[in-house]
Residue, then its C-alpha position, 0 to 999 in steps of 0.5 A: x500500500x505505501x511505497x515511500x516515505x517523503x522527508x521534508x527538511x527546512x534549513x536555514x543556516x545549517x551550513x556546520x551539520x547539513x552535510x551530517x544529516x545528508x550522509x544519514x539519510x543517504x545510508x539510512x535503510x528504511x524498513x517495511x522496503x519503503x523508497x525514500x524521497x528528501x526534500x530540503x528547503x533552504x529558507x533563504x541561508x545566508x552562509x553557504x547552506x545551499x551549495x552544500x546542499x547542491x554539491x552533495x546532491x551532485x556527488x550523489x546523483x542516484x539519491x532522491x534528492x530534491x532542493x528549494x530555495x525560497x526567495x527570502x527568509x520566511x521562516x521554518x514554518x513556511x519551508x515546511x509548507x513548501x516541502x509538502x506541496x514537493x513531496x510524493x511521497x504516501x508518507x511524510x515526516x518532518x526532519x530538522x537539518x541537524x542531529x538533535x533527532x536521529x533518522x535510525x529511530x523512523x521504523x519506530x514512528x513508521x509501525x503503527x502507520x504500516x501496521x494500519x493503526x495510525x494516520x498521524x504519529x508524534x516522536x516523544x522525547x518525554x516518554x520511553x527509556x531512551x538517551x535525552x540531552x540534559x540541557x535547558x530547564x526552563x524550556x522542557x517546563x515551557x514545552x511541557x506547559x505548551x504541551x498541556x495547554x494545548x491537549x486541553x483544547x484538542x482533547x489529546x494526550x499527547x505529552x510532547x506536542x512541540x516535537x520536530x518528529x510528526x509523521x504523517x499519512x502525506x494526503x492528510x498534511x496536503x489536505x490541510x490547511x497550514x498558515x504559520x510561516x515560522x516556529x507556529x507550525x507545531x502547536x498549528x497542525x497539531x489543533x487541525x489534526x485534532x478536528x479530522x473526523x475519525x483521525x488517528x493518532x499515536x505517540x512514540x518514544x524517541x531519544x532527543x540529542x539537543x543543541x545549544x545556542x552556541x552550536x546553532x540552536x534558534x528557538x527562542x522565548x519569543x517563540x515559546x509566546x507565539x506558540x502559546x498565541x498559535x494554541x489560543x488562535x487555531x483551537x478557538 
């Protein structure tokens, strides 16, 4: 039934960890014989993201790679809306330009959409016994605060809403509606998938191997503030 997983990448500035994740992806083996699609928006980078790409693509032609640029910087959102309008994919998931998530850990996220139990899979980095990067307090407090918030309005349990892993079946994203352009993205989709009749979704643990502000990190409190926005404005 499904032939290939899409993996949709929003880069902007990733010049120190975008050829990492690439040479991941190349050598990854996707289970249950799924083809692999990458698709990589560079949103814009001022550093050298793009040709990094470009030459990694032509060192690698036989790779499933695709490259878009956008016109100027519109955010992490938007690439990723971008990404989907790309992709061919039967299945898509949502794949950061670094190493904080390991791509080894999609056969996890992929079970319960082969085995025809799930539409929509979430990786959680607060469930499970696996490897966490010990770093900012008050962001797991935010996320977590975020996390609640939102599962009260959309009636989920979900204990990670904020994850950067959200698998989905690819004609449900494309069926959706997306406006946020940056960081709104998450709390956004998240309030849409709530409301499809009949949806089903399941949570999976993953480990989590986070960055710091000094090795590139980008999200922020303003962020966290106009996720909280994101929450209210989509599930009211």
């Amino acid at each position: 039934m499904f032939q290939k997983l899409s993996i949709l990448i929003p880069a902007y500035n990733e010049a120190e960890t975008v050829a990492e994740i690439l040479v991941v992806l190349r050598d990854l083996k996707i289970d249950y014989n799924l083809q692999k699609e990458i698709i990589v928006v560079d949103d814009s980078s001022t550093d050298e993201t793009f040709e990094i790409i470009s030459d990694f693509r032509s060192a690698n032609p036989e790779l499933d790679l695709k490259i878009f640029s956008q016109e100027y910087n519109m955010g992490k959102g938007a690439a990723i809306h971008r990404a989907i309008k790309e992709c061919s994919g039967d299945i898509a998931i949502v794949q950061d330009a670094d190493l904080e998530y390991d791509p080894e850990e999609y056969s996890r996220l992929l079970k319960p959409i082969m085995k025809g139990q799930a539409d929509v899979v979430y990786g959680s980095r607060f469930m499970g016994g696996f490897a966490h990067r010990i770093l900012f307090f008050w962001h797991s407090i935010g996320n977590k605060f975020l996390t609640m918030l939102s599962n009260a309005f959309t009636n989920l349990n979900l204990t990670d809403m904020e994850t950067c892993y959200k698998m989905f079946r690819t004609e449900i994203l494309k069926s959706l509606d997306l406006k946020e352009k940056r960081f709104g993205f998450e709390p956004e989709v998240t309030a849409k998938i709530s409301r499809i009749p009949g949806i089903r979704i399941y949570e999976v643990g993953i480990s989590y191997y986070g960055r710091t502000y000094s090795e590139g990190k980008k999200i922020n409190w303003k962020d966290g503030v106009h996720a909280l926005w994101c929450i209210f404005k989509y599930n009211i």
